[in-house]
C-alpha positions as a Markdown table, in Angstrom:
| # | Residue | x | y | z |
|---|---|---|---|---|
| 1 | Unk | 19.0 | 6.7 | -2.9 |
| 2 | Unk | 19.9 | 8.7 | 0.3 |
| 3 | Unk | 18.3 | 9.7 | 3.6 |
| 4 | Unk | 17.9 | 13.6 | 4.1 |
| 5 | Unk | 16.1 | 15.2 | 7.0 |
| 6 | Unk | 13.4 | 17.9 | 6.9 |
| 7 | Unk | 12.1 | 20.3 | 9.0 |
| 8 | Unk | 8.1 | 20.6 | 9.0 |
| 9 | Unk | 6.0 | 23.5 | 9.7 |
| 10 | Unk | 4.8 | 23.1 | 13.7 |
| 11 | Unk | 1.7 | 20.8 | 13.7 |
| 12 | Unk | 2.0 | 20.2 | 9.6 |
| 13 | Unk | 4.0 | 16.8 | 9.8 |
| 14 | Unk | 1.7 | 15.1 | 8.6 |
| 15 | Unk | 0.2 | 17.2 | 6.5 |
| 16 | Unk | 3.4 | 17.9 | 4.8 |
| 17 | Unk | 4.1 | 13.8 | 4.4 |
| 18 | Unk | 1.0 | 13.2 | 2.4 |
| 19 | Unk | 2.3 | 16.3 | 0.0 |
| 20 | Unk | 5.3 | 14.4 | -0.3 |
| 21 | Unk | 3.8 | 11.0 | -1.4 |
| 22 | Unk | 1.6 | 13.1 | -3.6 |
| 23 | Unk | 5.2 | 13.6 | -5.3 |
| 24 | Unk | 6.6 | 10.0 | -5.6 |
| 25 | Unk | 8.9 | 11.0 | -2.6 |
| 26 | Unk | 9.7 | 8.6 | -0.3 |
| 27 | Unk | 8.7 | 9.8 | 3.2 |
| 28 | Unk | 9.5 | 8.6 | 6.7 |
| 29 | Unk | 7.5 | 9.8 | 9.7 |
| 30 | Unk | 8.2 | 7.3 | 12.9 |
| 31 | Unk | 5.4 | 8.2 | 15.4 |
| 32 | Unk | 5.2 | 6.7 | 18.9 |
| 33 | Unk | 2.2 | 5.9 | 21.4 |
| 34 | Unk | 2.3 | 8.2 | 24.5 |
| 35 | Unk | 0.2 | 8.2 | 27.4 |
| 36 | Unk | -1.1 | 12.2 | 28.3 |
| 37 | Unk | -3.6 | 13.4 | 30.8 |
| 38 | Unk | -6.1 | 15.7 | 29.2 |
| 39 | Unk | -9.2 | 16.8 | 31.3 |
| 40 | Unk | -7.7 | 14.7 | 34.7 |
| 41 | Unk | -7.6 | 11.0 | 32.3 |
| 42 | Unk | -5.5 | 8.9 | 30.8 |
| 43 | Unk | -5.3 | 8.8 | 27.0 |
| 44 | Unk | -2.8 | 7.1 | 24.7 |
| 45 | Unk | -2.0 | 9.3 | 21.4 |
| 46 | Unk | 0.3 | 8.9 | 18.6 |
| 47 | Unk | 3.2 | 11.4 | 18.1 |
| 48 | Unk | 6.1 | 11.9 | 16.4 |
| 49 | Unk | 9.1 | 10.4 | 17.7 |
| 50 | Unk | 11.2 | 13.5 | 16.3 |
| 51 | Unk | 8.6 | 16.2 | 16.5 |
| 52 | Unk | 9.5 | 18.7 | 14.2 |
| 53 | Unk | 11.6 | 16.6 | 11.5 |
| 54 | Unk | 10.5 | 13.6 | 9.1 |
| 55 | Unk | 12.9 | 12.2 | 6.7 |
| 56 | Unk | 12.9 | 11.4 | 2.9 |
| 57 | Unk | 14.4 | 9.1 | 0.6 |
| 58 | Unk | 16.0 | 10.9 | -2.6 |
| 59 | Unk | 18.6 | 11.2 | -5.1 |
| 60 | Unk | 21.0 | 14.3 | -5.0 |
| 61 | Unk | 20.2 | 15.2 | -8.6 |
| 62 | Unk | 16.7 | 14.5 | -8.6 |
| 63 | Unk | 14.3 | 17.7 | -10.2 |
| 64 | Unk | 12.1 | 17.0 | -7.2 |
| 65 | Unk | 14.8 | 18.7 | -4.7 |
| 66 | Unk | 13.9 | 22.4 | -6.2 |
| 67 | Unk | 9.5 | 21.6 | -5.3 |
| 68 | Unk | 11.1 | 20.5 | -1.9 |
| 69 | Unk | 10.7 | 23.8 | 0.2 |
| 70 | Unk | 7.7 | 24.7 | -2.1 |
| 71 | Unk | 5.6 | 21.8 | -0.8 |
| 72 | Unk | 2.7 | 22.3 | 1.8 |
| 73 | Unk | 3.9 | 21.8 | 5.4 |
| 74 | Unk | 7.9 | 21.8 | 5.2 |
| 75 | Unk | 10.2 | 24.2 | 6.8 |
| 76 | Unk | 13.5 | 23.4 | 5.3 |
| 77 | Unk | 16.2 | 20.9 | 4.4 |
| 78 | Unk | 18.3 | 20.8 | 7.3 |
| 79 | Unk | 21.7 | 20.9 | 6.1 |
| 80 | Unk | 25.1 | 22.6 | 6.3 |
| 81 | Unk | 26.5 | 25.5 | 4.2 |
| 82 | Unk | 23.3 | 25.3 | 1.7 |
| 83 | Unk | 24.0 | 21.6 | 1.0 |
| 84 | Unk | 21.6 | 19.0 | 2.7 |
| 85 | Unk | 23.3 | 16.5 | 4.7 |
| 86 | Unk | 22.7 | 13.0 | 3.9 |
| 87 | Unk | 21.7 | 10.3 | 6.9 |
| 88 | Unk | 22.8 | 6.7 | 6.4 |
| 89 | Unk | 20.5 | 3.9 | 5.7 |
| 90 | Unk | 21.6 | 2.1 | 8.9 |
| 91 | Unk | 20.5 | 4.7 | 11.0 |
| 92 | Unk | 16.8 | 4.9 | 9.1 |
| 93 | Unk | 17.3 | 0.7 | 9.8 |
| 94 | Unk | 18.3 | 1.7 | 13.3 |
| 95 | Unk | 14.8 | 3.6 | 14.1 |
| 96 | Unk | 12.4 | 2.1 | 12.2 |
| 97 | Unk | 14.0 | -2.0 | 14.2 |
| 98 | Unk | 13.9 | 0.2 | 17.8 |
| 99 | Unk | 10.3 | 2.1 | 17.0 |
| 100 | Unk | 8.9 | -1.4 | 18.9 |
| 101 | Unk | 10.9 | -1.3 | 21.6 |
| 102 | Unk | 10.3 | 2.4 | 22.5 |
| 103 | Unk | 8.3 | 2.6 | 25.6 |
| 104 | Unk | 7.6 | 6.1 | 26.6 |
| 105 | Unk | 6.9 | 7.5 | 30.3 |
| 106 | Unk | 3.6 | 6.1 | 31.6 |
| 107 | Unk | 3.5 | 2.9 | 29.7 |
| 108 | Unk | 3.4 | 0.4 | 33.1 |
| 109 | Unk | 0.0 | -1.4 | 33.5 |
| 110 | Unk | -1.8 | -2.2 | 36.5 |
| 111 | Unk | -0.3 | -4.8 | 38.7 |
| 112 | Unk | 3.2 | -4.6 | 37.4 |
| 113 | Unk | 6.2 | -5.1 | 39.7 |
| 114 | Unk | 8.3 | -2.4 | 40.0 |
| 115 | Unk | 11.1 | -1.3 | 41.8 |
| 116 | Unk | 11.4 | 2.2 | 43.9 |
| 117 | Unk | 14.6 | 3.7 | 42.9 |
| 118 | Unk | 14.5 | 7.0 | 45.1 |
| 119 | Unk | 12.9 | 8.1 | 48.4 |
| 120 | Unk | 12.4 | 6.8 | 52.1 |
| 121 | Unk | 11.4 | 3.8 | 49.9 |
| 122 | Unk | 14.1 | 3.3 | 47.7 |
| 123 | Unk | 14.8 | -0.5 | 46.3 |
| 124 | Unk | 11.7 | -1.1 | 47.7 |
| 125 | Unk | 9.5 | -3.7 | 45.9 |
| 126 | Unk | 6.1 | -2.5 | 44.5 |
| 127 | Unk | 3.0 | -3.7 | 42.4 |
| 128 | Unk | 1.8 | -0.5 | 40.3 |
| 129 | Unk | -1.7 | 0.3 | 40.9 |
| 130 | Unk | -2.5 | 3.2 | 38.8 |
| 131 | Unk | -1.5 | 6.9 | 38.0 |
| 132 | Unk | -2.5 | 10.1 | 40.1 |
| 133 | Unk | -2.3 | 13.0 | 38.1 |
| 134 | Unk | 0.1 | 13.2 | 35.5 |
| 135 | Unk | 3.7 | 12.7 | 37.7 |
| 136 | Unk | 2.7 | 10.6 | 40.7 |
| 137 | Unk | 1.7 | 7.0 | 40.7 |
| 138 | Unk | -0.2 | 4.6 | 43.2 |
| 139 | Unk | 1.9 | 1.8 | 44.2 |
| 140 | Unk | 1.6 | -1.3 | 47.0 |
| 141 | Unk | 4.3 | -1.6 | 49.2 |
| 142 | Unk | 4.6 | -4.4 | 51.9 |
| 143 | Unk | 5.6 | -2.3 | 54.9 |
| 144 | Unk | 5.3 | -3.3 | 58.6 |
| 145 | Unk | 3.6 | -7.0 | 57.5 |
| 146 | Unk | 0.8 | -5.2 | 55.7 |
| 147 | Unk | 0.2 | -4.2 | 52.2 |
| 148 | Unk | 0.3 | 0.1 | 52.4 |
| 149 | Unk | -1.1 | 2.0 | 49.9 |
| 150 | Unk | 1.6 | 4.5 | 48.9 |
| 151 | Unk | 1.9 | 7.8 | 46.1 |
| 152 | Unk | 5.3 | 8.4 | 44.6 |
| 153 | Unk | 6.8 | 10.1 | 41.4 |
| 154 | Unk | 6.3 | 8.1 | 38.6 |
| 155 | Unk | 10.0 | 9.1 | 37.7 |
| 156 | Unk | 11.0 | 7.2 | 41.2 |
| 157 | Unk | 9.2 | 3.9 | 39.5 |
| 158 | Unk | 11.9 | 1.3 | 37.9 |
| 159 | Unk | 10.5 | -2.1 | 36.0 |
């Protein structure tokens, strides 16, 4: 059995993985956490890692290849020259060992050290406070023997 990739249908990902599995076909769909602002707060969601693609797990003669495009939710088989091209099992190994280790933008806690890596404060240490908004963040800085209050872009922000 092979890896192939396939394009879903925007917002049908999963829609078009439980069609799949409805079909004996081995699916997989590596989603992430993420931390968003919706309404001015914080909240974590799950989303695809690859938004757009999921992979399956299939022989290249199987009779389930022709229901492929048919099936609710997927786009295509991305491929070359009308032939889908096959993904190794050590790079399906590869994602699926690193989908723990993924930590996506916003995912320091309160009181964390960090480092600032740009700005008047650059290598300047910090504890992490909180986020403002969706791109700055709320740090303390020891400056002039006092702890300061400071806002700076959370892509400034090194852990």
């Amino acid at each position: 059995m092979t890896w192939y990739v396939l394009q879903h249908k925007p917002t049908q990902g999963d829609r078009a993985v439980l069609h799949l599995q409805n079909q004996d076909i081995a699916c997989f769909y590596p989603k992430i956490t993420i931390e968003k602002v919706q309404s001015g707060k914080r909240v974590q969601k799950l989303e695809p890692l690859f938004p757009g693609y999921l992979f399956v797990n299939m022989e290249q003669g199987d009779p389930k290849w022709a229901k492929l495009r048919s099936t609710r939710g997927v786009l295509r088989v991305v491929g070359f020259g009308n032939k889908p091209l096959p993904l190794g099992d050590d790079v399906i190994q590869h994602i699926k060992n690193s989908l723990d280790s993924v930590v996506a933008q916003g995912g320091i806690k309160p009181g964390q050290a960090v480092e600032l890596s740009e700005g008047p404060f650059e290598g300047v240490q910090a504890v992490f406070q909180n986020y403002d908004g969706e791109e700055r963040a709320v740090v303390l800085i020891n400056f002039m023997q006092k702890q300061q209050v400071v806002k700076v872009p959370v892509s400034s922000l090194k852990t």
